[in-house]
TINU-789275 format. One line per field, with one value per residue: residue in three letters; chain; x, y, z of N, C-alpha, C in turn. Coordinates in pm, whole numbers. Layout:
// residues N
r ALA, ...
c A, ...
n_east X, ...
n_north Y, ...
n_up Z, ...
ca_east X, ...
ca_north Y, ...
ca_up Z, ...
c_east X, ...
c_north Y, ...
c_up Z, ...
// end
This chain:
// residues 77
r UNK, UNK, UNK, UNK, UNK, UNK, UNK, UNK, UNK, UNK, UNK, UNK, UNK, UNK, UNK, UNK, UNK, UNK, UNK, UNK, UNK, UNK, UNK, UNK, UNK, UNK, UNK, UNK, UNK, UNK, UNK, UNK, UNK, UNK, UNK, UNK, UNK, UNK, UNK, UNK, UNK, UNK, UNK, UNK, UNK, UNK, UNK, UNK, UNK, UNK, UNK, UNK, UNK, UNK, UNK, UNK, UNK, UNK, UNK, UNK, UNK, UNK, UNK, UNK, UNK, UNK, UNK, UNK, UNK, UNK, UNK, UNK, UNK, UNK, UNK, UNK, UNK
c A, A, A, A, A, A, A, A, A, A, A, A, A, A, A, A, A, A, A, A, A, A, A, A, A, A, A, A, A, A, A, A, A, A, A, A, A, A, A, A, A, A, A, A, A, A, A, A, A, A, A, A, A, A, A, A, A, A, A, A, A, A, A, A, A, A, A, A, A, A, A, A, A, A, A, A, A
n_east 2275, 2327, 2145, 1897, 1577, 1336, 1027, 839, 923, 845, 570, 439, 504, 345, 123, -4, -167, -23, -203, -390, -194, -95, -334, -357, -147, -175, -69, -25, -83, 75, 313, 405, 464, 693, 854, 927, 990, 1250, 1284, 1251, 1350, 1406, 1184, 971, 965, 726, 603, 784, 702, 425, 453, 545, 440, 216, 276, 419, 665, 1036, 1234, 1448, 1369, 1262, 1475, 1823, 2179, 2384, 2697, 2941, 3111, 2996, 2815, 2949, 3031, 3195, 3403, 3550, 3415
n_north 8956, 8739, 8565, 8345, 8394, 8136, 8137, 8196, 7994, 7764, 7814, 7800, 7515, 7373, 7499, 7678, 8021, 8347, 8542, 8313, 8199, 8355, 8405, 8163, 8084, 8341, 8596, 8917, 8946, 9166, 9167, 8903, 8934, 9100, 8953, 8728, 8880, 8872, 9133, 9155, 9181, 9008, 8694, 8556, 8267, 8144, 8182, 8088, 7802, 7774, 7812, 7652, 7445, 7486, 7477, 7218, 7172, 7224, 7427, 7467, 7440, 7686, 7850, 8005, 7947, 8211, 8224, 8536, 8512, 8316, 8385, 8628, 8816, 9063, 8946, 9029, 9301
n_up -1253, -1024, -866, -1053, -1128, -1168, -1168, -1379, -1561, -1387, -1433, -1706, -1749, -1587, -1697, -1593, -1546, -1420, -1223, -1110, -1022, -793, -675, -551, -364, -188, -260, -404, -748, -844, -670, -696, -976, -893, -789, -1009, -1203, -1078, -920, -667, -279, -132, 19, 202, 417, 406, 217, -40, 20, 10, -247, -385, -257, -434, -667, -709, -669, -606, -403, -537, -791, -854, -790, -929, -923, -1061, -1069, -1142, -1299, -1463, -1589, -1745, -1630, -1451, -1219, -938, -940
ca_east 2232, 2390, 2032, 1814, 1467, 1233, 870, 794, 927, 739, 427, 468, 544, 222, 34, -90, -156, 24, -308, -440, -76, -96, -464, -342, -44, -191, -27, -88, -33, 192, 419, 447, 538, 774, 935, 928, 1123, 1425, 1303, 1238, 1474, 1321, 1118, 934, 986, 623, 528, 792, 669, 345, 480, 681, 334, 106, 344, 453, 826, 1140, 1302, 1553, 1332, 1226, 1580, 1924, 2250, 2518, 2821, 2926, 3207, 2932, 2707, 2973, 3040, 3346, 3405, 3638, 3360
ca_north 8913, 8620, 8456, 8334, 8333, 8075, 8107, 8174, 7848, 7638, 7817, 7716, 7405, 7387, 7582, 7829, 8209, 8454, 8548, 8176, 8150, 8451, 8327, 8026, 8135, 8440, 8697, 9017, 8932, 9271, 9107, 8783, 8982, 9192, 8834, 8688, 8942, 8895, 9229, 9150, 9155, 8907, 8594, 8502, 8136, 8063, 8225, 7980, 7701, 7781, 7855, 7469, 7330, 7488, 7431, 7099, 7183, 7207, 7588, 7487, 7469, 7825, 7973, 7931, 8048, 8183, 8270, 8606, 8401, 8207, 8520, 8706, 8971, 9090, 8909, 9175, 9492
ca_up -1121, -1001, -849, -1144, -1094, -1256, -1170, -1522, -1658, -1369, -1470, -1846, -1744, -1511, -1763, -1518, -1478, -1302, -1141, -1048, -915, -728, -591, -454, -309, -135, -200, -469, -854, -814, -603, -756, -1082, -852, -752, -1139, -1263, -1015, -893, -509, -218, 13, -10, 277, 374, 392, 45, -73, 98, -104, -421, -370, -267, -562, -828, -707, -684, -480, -393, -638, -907, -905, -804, -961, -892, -1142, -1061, -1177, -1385, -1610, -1643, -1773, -1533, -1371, -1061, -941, -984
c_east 2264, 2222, 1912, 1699, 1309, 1114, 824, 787, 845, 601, 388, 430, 373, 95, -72, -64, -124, -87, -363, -302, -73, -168, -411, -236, -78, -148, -63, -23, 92, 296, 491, 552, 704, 888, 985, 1029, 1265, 1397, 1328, 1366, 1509, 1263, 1037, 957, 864, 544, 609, 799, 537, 366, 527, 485, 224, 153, 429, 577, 906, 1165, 1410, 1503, 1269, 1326, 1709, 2042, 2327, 2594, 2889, 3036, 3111, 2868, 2773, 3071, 3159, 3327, 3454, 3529, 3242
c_north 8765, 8506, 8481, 8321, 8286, 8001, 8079, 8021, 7746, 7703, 7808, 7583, 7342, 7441, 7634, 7954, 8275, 8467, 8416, 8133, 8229, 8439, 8256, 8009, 8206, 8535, 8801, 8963, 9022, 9251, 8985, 8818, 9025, 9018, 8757, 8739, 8961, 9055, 9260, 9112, 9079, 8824, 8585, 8362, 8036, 8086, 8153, 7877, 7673, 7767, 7729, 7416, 7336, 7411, 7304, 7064, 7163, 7354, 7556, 7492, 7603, 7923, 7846, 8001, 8052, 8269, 8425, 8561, 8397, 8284, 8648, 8805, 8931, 9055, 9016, 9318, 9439
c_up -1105, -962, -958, -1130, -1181, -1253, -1285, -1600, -1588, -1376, -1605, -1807, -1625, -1609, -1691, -1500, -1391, -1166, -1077, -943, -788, -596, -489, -387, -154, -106, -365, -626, -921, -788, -647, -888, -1048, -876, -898, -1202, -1176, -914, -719, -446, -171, -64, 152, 271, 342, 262, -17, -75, -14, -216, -401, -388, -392, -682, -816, -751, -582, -533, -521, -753, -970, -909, -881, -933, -999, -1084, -1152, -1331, -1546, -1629, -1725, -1733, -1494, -1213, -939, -885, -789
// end
């Protein structure tokens, strides 16, 4: 998957819980997971507006992009 996504590392780096993140966000610890693992399709812009203001980031610090190139993959497919 070309877009990387790294909640995980700014909640390490925060040393906070899925669930407290979830909380203060407002939206379901389900979903957040869904979003964590790359699994979601969507973002809302105001759930990452939140997620920027809890975890005291920028959008770029939770996504990343790679190129299908540097990941590997067949550009081509």
């Amino acid at each position: 998957m070309p877009l990387v996504v790294n909640v995980d590392v700014m909640l390490a780096r925060r040393k906070m819980r899925l669930n407290e993140l979830a909380e203060k966000v407002g939206i379901t610890p389900q979903n957040l997971s869904v979003l964590k693992t790359g699994k979601a399709r969507a973002i809302r812009f105001s759930t990452l507006e939140k997620l920027c203001e809890v975890l005291e980031c920028q959008p770029g610090d939770l996504f990343a992009f790679e190129s299908d190139a540097a990941s590997g993959g067949d550009a081509a497919a």
